[in-house]
N, C-alpha and C positions, 0 to 999 in steps of 0.2 A: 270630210266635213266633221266638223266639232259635235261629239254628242249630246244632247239637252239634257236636265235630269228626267223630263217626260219621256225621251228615247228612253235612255238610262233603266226608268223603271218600267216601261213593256217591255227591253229586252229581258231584264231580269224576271219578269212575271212568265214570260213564254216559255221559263227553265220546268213549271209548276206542268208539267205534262200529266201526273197523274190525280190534279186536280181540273177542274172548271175557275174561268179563271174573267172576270168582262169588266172594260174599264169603261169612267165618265158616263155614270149610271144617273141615271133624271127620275126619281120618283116624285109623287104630289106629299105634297106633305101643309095638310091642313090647306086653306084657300092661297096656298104659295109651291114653290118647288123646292127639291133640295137635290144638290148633287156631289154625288158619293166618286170619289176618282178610281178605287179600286175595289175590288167584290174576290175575294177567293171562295169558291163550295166546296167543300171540304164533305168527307163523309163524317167529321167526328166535330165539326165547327162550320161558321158563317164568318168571317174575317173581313173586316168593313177596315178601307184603308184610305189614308189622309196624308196625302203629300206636300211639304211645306220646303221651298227652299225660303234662303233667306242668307245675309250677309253680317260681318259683325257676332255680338254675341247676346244670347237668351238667357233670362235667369227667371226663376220663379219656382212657384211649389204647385207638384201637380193638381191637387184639388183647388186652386186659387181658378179664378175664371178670366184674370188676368197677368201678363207676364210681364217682363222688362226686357227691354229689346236695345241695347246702348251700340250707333251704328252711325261712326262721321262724327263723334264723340259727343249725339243728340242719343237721347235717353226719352222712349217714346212706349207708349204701350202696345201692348202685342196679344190681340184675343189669343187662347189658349186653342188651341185647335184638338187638345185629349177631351176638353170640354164640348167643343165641335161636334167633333164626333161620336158622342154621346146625343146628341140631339139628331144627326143622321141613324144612328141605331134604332131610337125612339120611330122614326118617320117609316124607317124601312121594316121594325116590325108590324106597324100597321096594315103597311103595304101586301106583306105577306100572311096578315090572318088567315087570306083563304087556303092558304097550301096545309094540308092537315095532317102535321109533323110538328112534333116539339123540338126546336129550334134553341141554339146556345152561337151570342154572338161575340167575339173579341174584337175589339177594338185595338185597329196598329198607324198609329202615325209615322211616318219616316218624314226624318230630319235632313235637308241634303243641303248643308254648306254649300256655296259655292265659292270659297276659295277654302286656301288652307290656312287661315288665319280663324275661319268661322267657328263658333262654338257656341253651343247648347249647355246649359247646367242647371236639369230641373230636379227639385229636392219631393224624395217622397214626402208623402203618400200618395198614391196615385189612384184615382176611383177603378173600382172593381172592375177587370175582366180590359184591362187596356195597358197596352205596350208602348213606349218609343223606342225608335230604332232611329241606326244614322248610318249603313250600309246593307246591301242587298246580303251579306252573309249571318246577320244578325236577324234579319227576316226570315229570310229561310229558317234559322234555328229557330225562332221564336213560334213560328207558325208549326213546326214537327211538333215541337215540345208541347203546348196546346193539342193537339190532335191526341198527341199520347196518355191524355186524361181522360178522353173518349166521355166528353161530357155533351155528345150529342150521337146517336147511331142511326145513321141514314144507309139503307145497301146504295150500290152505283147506280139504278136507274133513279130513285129517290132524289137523290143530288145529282143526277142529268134535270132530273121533274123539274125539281127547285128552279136550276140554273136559266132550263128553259122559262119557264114559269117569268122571273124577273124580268129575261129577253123581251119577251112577248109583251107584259102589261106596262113596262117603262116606257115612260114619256119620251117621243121623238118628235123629231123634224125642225126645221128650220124656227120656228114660231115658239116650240115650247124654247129652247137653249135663246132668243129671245129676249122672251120672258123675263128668263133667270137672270140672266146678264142683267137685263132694267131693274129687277129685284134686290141684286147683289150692291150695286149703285147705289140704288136708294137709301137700303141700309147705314154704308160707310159714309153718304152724305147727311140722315139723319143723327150719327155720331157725330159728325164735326160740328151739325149746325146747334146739339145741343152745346158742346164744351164755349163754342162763341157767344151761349146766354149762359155761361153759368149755371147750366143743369145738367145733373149727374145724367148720363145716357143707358144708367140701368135700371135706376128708380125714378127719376126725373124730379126728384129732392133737390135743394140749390146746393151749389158746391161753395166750401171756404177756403179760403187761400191759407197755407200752412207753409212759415218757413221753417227751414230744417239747413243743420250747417251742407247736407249733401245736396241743398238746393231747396226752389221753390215750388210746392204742389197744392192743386187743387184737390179735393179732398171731400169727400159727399158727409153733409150734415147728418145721414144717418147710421156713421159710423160709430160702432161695430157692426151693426148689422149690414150695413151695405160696407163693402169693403175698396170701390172703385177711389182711384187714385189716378194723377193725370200730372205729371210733369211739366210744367210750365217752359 
């Protein structure tokens, strides 16, 4: 049998034996959920991970909140998922106030083409303390490498604590994942349904149509400040 990039990356996660390691994590985050696909505990880091496959190729700048995604030679926007997972870190330090340990978290998206055609090309700068990767040996190096700045010191029963700690007060069962799914919906349905009135879907400012010899885009009225752009 053909393996997924989800197989993919638990096989490679179960290599991390002398760390704690739990995936498709459900914490509350504000009156909604959020969920995190991969949690490394680390004794010297917290490594919050974000798996994105995708086809075709990505282009954009890491601090942008959104990317360009050109696939079937449609040119469509693509949320940022380094940005993503900045707002999973935000949730899941809430989450962990009560564990009474000072905490340092990095942020790793892995990137997993699925063909050999796919390709990624995102231009720094990239917000503090976050990585992309686009193979399980760049993970691994990227996660040592991090660790060896020991900008967190936990002993092993500390990060067992932690680890269990998560286990125990994350969101389960059938009703919460749900939830999230009707949650996640919602979302990607209130994005379309603003671009079909012509309201930007970050500020909700009316969008102008902008042509440009690279085509034609919609464009939010309160540009510079809002930066959202939407290819026609």
């Amino acid at each position: 049998m053909q393996q997924t990039p989800d197989m993919a990356l638990t096989a490679a996660l179960a290599q991390y034996s002398d760390w704690f390691v739990m995936r498709d994590v459900l914490i509350p985050a504000d009156d909604k959920t959020m969920h995190i696909d991969f949690l490394i505990v680390a004794q010297h880091c917290i490594f919050v991970g974000e798996l994105k496959t995708f086809q075709g190729k990505i282009t954009g700048s890491g601090m942008n909140k959104y990317w360009k995604h050109l696939v079937n030679g449609q040119e469509i926007d693509y949320f940022s998922p380094l940005l993503q997972n900045l707002y999973h870190i935000k949730y899941l330090r809430d989450f962990l106030k009560p564990v009474p340990y000072a905490l340092h978290f990095h942020s790793i998206v892995m990137m997993q083409g699925l063909n050999p055609a796919a390709n990624v090309q995102i231009q720094g700068p990239f917000p503090p303390d976050s990585s992309i990767v686009q193979n399980y040996a760049s993970l691994r190096r990227i996660t040592q490498m991090i660790c060896e700045r020991r900008e967190m010191e936990l002993t092993i029963d500390e990060a067992r604590y932690l680890y269990d700690f998560i286990g125990k007060n994350q969101l389960r069962g059938e009703d919460a994942r749900a939830r999230h799914a009707a949650e996640s919906a919602e979302y990607k349905l209130n994005a379309r349904k603003a671009l079909m009135h012509q309201i930007c879907p970050e500020c909700n400012s009316p969008l102008e149509l902008v042509a440009t010899p690279r085509g034609n885009y919609w464009v939010c009225s309160r540009r510079p400040q809002c930066k959202y752009t939407h290819r026609m």
